[in-house]
N, C-alpha and C positions, 0 to 999 in steps of 0.2 A: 504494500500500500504506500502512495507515495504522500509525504508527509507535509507538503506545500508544494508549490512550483515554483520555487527559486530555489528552492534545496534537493540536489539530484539524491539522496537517499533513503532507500529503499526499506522499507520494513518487510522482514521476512521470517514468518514465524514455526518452527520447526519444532515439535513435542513439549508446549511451553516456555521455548526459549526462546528469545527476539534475536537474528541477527540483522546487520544493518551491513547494505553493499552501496556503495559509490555507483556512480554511471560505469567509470575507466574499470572497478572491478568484476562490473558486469558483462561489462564488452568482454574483459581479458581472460574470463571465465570460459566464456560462447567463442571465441576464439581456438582454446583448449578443444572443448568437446568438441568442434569443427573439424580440428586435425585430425584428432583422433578417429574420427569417423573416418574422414578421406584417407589414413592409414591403414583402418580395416580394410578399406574397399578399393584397394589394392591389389589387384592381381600379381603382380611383379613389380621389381623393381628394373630401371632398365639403364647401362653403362653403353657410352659412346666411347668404342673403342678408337682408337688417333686418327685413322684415313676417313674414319663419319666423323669427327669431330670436326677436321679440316675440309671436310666436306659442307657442313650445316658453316661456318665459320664462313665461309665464301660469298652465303646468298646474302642478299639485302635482308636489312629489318625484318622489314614485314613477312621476308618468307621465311625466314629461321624462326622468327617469334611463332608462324603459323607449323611448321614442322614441331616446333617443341612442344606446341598444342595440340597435336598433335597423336603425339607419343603420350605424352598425359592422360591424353581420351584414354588412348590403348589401354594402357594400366588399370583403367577401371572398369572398360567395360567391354566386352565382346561383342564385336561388330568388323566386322572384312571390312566395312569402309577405313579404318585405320590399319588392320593388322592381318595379312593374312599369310597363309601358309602355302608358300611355292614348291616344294620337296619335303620327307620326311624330317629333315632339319633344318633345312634353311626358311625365314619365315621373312617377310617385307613390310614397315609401318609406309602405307601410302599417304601421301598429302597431294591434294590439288587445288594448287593457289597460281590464281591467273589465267590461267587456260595450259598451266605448265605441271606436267603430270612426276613430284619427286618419290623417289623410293630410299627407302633404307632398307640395306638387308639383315636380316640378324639371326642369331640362333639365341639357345635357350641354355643355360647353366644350372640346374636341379639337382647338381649336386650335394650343395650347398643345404643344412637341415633349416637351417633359422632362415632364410629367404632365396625365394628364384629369381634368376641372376636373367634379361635378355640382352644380352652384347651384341651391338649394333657393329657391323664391318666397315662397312664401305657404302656411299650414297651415289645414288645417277638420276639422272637425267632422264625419263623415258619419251621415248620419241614413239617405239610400236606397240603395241596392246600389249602384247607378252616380253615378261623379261628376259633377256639372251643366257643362253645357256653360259658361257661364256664369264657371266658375273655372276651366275648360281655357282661356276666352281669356284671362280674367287675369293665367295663368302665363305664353303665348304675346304677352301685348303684353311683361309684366316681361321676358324672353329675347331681341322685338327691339331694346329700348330697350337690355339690356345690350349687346348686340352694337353697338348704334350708339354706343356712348358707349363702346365699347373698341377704343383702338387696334389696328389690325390693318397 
């Protein structure tokens, strides 16, 4: 119950005890449980391995900010319009910003108990419907070099 309107706090009364929040400790409350949520709902977490990272690093503003939004969707929620699966391993986050069709390709890291890992390889440019065999092995040699050069 709010106690006048010039005074931002709050009465809140829990098993006969009064606590009292401020505006800023309510916001920073709901802030909290915010994240926490958006960490539940989480599918993966996902690592820009160097050649995507210098890849997303190239485009303008607007279309990195739009690929990182991207990858974000992915994470939370399953839908091929951001993520989908080109071979039994290699997988691709799509973005189409401007009439320009970008891919990243990635694989998936589950080895890991405490979180799944998606390592992005390399990003292109697609110009034909399908993506060239050519950059599926790419991804697929980058996935087993990672794998070899990670302790297991």
């Amino acid at each position: 119950m709010l106690k006048n309107k010039t005074n931002p706090n709050y009465e809140v009364s829990h098993n006969k005890s009064k606590h009292k929040f401020t505006f800023n400790e309510t916001i920073l409350y709901l802030c909290s449980v915010f994240y926490i949520i958006q960490k539940m709902l989480k599918r993966f977490e996902t690592k820009l391995l160097e050649e995507a990272f210098e890849f997303i690093k190239k485009q303008n503003f607007k279309t990195r900010k739009k690929i990182l939004q991207n990858i974000r969707r992915a994470e939370q929620q399953s839908d091929l319009k951001f993520f989908k699966k080109l071979t039994d391993e290699i997988w691709e986050f799509r973005t189409l910003y401007s009439g320009i069709q970008y891919r990243l390709l990635a694989f998936w890291d589950k080895d890991d108990k405490t979180e799944t890992l998606v390592l992005t390889t390399h990003g292109i440019v697609k110009k034909k419907s399908k993506v060239d065999n050519k950059e599926i092995d790419k991804a697929n040699k980058i996935r087993i070099e990672y794998f070899k050069n990670t302790e297991r």
